[in-house]
C-alpha positions as CSV (number, residue, x, y, z in Angstrom):
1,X,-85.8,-189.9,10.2
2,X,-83.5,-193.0,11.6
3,X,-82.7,-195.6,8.3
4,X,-83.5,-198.8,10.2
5,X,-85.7,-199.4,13.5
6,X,-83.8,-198.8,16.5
7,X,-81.3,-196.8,15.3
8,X,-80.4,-193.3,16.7
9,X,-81.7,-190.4,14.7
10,X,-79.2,-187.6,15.6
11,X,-76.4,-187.2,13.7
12,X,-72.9,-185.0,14.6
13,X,-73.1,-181.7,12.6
14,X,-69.0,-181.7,11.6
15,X,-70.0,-184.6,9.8
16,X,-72.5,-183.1,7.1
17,X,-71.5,-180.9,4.4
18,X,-71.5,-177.2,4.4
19,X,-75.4,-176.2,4.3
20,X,-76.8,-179.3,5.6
21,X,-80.0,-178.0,7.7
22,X,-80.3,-179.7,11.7
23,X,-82.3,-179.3,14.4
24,X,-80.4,-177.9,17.2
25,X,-81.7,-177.6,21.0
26,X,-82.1,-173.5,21.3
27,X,-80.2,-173.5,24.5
28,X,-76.8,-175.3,22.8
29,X,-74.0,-173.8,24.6
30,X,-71.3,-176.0,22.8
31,X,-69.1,-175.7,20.0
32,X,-69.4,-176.6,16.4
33,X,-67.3,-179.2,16.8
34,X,-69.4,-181.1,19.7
35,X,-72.7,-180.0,18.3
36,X,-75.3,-183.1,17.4
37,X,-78.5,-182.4,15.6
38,X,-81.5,-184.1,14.3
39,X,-80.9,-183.7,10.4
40,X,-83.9,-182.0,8.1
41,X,-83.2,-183.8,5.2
42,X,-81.2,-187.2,4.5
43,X,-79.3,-188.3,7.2
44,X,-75.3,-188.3,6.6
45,X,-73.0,-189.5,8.8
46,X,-72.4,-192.4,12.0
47,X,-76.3,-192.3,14.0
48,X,-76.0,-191.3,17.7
49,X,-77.8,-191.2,20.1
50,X,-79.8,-187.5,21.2
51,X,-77.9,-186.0,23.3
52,X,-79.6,-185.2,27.2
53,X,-81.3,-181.8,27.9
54,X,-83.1,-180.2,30.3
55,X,-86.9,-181.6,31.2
56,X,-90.0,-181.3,29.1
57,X,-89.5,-180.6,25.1
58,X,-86.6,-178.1,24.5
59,X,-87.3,-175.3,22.3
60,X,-85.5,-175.7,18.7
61,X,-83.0,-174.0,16.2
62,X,-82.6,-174.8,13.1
63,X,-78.6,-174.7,12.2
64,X,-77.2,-174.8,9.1
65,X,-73.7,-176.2,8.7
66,X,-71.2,-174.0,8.7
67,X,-68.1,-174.5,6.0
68,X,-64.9,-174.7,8.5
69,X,-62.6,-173.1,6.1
70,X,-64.1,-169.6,6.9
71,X,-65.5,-170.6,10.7
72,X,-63.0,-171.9,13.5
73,X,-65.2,-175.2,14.7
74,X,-64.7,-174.2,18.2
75,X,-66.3,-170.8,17.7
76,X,-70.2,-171.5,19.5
77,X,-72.2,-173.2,17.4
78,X,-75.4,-171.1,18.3
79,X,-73.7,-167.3,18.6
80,X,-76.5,-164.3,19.3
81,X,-76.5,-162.2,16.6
C-alpha cells in the first residue's frame, strides 16, 4: 500500500474524495475531520503514520468518505446506525 519503502501507509480521510473506501479501526470514536485510514485503493493524499490503538489487532471498518457538503466533518465518523 505505501508508494516507496518506509513510508507511512495511512492516509487522513478529509483528504480523499467523496467515496474513497479506508480501513477504519471499529472502535473510532473521532470525528471525520481527525479520522486516518488505511486507503483500499490508490493512496491520495500526505502518508502518515497509523495512528495508536488498543493492544493486539483491532477489529476493522470499512468507511467510505463522506461528501462534506451534506455531512458536518465533526459529526462521528463511525455513527451506529
Amino acid at each position: 500500500m505505501a508508494d516507496k519503502p518506509g513510508k507511512p501507509p495511512a492516509r487522513r480521510i478529509m483528504d480523499g474524495k467523496v467515496g474513497d473506501r479506508f480501513y477504519v479501526a471499529e472502535g473510532y470514536k473521532g470525528n471525520h475531520e481527525n479520522a486516518i485510514g488505511l486507503p483500499l485503493n490508490e493512496p491520495r493524499g500526505k502518508a502518515v503514520p497509523i495512528p495508536p490503538g488498543a493492544p493486539g489487532t483491532p477489529n476493522l471498518a470499512i468507511y467510505e468518505r463522506k461528501d462534506f457538503r451534506k455531512v458536518d466533518k465533526k459529526e462521528p465518523a463511525l455513527k451506529k446506525e
